[in-house]
C-alpha positions, 0 to 999 in steps of 0.5 A: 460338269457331267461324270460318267456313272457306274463304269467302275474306274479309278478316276472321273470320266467327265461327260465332255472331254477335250480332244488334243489333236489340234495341239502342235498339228499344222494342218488345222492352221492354228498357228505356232501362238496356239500350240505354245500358248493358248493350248496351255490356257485351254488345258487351264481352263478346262481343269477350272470347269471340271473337264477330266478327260484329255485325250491325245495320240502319238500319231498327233504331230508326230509326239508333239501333242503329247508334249503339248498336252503333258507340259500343260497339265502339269503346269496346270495342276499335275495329272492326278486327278485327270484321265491322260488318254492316249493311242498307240501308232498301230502300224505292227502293233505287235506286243514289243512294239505296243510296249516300246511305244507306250514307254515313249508316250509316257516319256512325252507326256510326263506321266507314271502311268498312262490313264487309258492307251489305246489302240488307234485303228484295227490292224488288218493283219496284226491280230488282237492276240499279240496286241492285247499281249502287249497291252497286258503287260504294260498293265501288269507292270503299271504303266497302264491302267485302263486299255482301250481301243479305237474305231474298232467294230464292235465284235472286233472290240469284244474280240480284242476284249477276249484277248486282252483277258478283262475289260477293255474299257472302251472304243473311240468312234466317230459319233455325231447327229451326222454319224450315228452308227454306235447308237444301234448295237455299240451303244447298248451293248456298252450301256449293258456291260459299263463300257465307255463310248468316246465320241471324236469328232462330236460336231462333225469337225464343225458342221454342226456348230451352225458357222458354215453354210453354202455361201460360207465355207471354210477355206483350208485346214482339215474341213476343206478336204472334208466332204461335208463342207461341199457347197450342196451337202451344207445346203442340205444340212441346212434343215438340220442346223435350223433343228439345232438352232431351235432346241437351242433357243429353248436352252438359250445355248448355241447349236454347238452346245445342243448337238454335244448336249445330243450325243451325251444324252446317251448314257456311257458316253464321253465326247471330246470336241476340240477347242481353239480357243478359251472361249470354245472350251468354255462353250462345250464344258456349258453342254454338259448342263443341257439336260434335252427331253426326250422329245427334243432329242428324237425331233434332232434324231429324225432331222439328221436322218433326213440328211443324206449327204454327197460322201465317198467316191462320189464327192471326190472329184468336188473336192478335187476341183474345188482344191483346184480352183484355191490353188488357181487363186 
């Protein structure tokens, strides 16, 4: 495993973490025997091969995840010597409410203290102000030790930085070979300052795993109401996942494990894939030992530039009558 260098934290941030949203959630379809039992292998096993990072939210059924997430850590070796990150509900995130739901997520996930909380999505009309103020005092009193935030602009993240009185050690965006949007000011400005860039969503919900394809979908869950997965966006990224597939003959690794090898080539990042299963989590700790050249990795860049896919408004009705036509069958 890979572990993040000169940010100056307490614990090890690995390179790859691992992402809780699936635990307890139905809409991804995993099934009960998955929350109660391959999530606690999955924590187990990731602990075996250096994964430090576990990162979940409130918001993530409701508490469920947290308590999925916390038993499983426990009853796999404690929380000692692993970053237990969660985000606060930021429906008025004002300083009580950031500080009555930081007890509550603690509670759930068995913890002392809380590695890194973070606030889960800008509030328009809450200002930083009274959020920091909240966040202040849980590290004041040692409920929390790091702050972060997530999906957070990045001058609103140094706005919220300026309130909150010191670092707040990172944002939580959506980055990937499909969403690169950090790489032109996030990325250097948090490579500059040692802050911490924690990519959800690293494989694009799957895309890049090289699995689906035009004749290929998937059928429910939360990929089928994400437009990337429509008939003519998979046709496009075609050219993009032969590009992963060939980097990855050249590691003898999967698409998966280049597209992650990808997004933590670039220093100060931490990426946190999902996994379903004990063999998923296996296959995305091995990306932290693919070292991409630099060429490899700009030849990926230009390939997932060239894809331009149907999003927003203009995939709506797409999705709509293809949710129609499931619910005909």
């Amino acid at each position: 495993m890979r572990y993040l260098e000169n940010i100056g934290t307490a614990k090890r941030y690995s390179a790859i973490g691992l992402g809780a949203w699936q635990f307890g959630s139905r809409e991804w379809g995993y099934g009960e025997d998955y929350a109660d039992r391959e999530a606690g292998k999955i924590v187990a096993r990731a602990r075996e091969l250096g994964i430090t990072v576990y990162d979940t939210a409130e918001i993530y059924a409701f508490g469920r995840s947290e308590k999925i997430l916390g038993r499983a850590l426990r009853e796999s070796g404690g929380t000692d010597d692993v970053v237990v990150a969660t985000k606060v509900f930021p429906m008025l995130p004002t300083a009580g409410v950031v500080e009555q739901r930081a007890v509550a997520s603690a509670q759930r996930l068995g913890v002392k203290q809380i590695d890194l909380y973070q606030v889960h999505q800008p509030n328009p009309v809450v200002p930083d102000t009274t959020t920091m103020r909240g966040m202040r005092a849980l590290h004041d009193v040692g409920l929390v030790d790091e702050v972060g935030v997530s999906n957070y602009p990045l001058q609103r993240w140094q706005r919220a930085e300026a309130a909150y009185g010191s670092r707040v050690l990172s944002d939580q965006v959506h980055f990937s070979l499909v969403a690169r949007d950090p790489m032109a000011q996030m990325l250097p400005w948090a490579q500059r300052t040692g802050h911490v860039v924690i990519a959800y969503s690293p494989l694009a919900q799957g895309l890049l795993s090289g699995r689906y394809d035009a004749t290929n979908r998937p059928t429910g869950g939360i990929r089928a109401a994400n437009p990337l997965f429509l008939p003519e966006n998979l046709q496009a990224a075609a050219p993009l996942i032969d590009a992963l597939r060939e980097v990855a003959r050249a590691h003898d690794a999967t698409p998966a494990q280049v597209a992650l090898a990808w997004v933590i080539h670039f220093p100060n990042v931490v990426a946190i894939p999902g996994a379903s299963s004990v063999a998923q989590v296996e296959s995305n700790a091995a990306a932290a030992d693919i070292t991409l050249t630099d060429d490899e990795h700009a030849a990926l860049t230009r390939a997932a530039e060239a894809f331009h896919p149907v999003t927003g408004l203009g995939a709506l009705p797409k999705l709509i009558s293809g949710f129609a036509a499931r619910a005909r069958k």
